[in-house]
C-alpha positions as CSV (number, residue, x, y, z in Angstrom):
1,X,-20.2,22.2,-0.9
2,X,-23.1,23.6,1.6
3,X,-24.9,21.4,-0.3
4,X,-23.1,18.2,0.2
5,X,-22.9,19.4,3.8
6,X,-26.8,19.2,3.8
7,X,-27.0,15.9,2.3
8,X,-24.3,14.9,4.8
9,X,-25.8,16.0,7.9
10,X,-29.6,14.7,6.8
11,X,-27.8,11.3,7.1
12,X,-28.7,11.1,3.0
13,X,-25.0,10.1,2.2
14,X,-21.8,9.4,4.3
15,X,-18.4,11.1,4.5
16,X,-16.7,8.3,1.7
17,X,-19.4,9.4,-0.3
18,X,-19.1,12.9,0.4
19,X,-15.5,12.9,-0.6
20,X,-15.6,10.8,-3.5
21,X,-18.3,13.6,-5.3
22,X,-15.3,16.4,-4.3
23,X,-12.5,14.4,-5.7
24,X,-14.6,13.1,-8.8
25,X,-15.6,16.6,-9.4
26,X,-12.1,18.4,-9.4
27,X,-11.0,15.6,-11.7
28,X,-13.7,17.1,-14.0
29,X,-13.2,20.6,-13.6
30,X,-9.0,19.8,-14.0
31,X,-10.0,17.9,-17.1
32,X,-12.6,20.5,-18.9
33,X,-10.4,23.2,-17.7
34,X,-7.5,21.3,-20.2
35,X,-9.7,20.9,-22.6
36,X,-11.1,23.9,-22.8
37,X,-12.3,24.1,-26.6
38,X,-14.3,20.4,-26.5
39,X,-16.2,20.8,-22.8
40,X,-18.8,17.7,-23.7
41,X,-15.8,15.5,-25.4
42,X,-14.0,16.2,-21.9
43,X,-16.6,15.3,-19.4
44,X,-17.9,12.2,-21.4
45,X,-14.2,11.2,-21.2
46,X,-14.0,11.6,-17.5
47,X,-17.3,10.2,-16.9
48,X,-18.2,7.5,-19.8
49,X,-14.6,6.0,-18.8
50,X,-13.2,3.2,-17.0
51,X,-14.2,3.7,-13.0
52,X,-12.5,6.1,-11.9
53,X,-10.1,5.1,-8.9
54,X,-10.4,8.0,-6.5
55,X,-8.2,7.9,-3.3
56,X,-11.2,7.2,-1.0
57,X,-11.8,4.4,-3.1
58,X,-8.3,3.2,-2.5
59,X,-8.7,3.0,0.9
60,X,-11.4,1.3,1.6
61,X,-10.6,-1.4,-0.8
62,X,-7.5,-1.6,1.3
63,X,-9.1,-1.9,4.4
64,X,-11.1,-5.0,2.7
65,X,-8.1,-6.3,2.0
66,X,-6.9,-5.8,5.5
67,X,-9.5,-7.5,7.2
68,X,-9.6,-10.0,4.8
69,X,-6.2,-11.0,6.0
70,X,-6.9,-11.0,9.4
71,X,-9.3,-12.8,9.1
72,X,-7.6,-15.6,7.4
73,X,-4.7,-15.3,10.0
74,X,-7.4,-16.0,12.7
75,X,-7.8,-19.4,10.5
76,X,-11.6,-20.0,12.3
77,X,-14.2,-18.6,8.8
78,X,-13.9,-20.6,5.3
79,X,-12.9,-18.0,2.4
80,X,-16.8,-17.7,1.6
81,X,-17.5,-16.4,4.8
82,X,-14.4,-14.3,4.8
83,X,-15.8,-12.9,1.5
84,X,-19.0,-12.4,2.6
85,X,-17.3,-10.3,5.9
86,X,-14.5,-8.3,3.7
87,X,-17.1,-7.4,1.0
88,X,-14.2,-8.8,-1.3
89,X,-15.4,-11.4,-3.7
90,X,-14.1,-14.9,-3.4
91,X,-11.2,-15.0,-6.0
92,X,-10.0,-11.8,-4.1
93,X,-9.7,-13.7,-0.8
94,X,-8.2,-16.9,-2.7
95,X,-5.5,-14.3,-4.0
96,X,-4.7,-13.5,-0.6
97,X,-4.7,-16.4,1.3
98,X,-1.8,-17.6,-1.2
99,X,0.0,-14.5,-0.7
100,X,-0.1,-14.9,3.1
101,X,0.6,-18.6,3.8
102,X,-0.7,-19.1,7.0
């Protein structure tokens, strides 16, 4: 943790990154601690997986999400450059505009 701290201060990586390497690395330590007797079959699980949807992650895809739609309610950018401004991709900001007829 000082570590991370370190890193953090130095400017070397920012708070969502800071708290995605704490919540990624109590989900390992929960999982090897459950699978005590296999430690590398446990971590390659965690790790070699699907991503791994962390709450930090969660959020900021919603905030995407939820300047994606303001944007559209605004009605003055074309879905690419609402894409382009949400980080979404453009299929995501299709999706949404259906969702919130304007």
């Amino acid at each position: 943790m000082e570590r991370l701290d370190e890193v953090e201060q130095q400017g070397v990586i920012g708070a969502f990154d800071k708290r995605t390497i704490i919540e990624l690395s109590s989900d390992v330590v929960k999982e090897i601690a459950q699978k005590y007797g296999n430690v590398q079959k446990g971590v390659g699980d965690i790790m070699g997986g699907a991503l791994v949807e962390t709450s930090a992650r969660k959020l900021k895809n919603e905030a995407k999400r939820e300047v994606a739609v303001s944007l559209l309610k605004m009605g003055k950018l074309t879905i690419e450059e609402i894409a382009e401004c949400s980080e979404l991709n453009i299929v995501e900001v299709e999706q949404l505009a259906k969702l919130h007829t304007l």
